[in-house]
N, C-alpha and C positions, 0 to 999 in steps of 0.2 A: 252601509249599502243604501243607495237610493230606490223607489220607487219608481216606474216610469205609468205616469195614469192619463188616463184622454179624458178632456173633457165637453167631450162633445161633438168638436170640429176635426178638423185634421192637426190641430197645434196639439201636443203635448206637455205636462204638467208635472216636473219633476218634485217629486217630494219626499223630504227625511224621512226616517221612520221618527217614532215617540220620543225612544230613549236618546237619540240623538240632537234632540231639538234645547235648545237653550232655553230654561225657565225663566222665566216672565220675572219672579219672584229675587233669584238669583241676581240679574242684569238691575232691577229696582236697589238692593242692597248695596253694590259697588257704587251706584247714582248716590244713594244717603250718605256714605261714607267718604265720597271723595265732596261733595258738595257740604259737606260740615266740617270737612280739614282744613280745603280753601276760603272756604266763606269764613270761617271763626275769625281770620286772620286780615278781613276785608273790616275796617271802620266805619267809611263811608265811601259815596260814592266817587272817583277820578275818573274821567273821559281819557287823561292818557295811555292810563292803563290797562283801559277795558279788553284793549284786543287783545294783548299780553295775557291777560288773566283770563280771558274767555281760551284761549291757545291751550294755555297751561292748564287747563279744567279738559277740557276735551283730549288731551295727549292722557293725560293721567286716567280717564275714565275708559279709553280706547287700552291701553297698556295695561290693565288689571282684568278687560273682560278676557283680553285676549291670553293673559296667564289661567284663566279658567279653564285652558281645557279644551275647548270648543275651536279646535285648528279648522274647521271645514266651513266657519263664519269669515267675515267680512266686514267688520265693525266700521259705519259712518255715525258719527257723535259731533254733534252741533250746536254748539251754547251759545248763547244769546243773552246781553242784557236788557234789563226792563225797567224803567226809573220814572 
């Protein structure tokens, strides 16, 4: 169940409760773990395959949070390389 809180103005402020809310802790874990499956398996760096493998990191990090549990999220996950 939501929250409905003001803050201040006329706009309101919907907000989870606690136990509802997605740990910080949690969401960092699936990051460590998908990013040390794909990267193990990366050599060196290929320009042709960045966006492929930037895709395929973010599909797999969006598909594991979204088996945690947390159906009332909305996962945007955007990888980026840096070289």
């Amino acid at each position: 169940m939501t929250d409905l809180a003001t803050d201040g103005s006329n706009n309101s402020v919907i907000k989870l409760p606690y136990k509802e809310k997605i740990p910080v802790s949690t969401m960092r874990d699936v990051l460590k773990q998908v990013l040390n499956e794909k990267m193990a398996s990366l050599i060196s760096y290929e320009g042709e395959k960045c966006n492929e493998t930037a895709k395929l990191i973010a599909d797999t990090v969006r598909n594991r949070l979204k088996h945690c549990g947390y159906d009332r999220y909305k996962f945007v996950v955007q990888v980026r390389f840096f070289y």
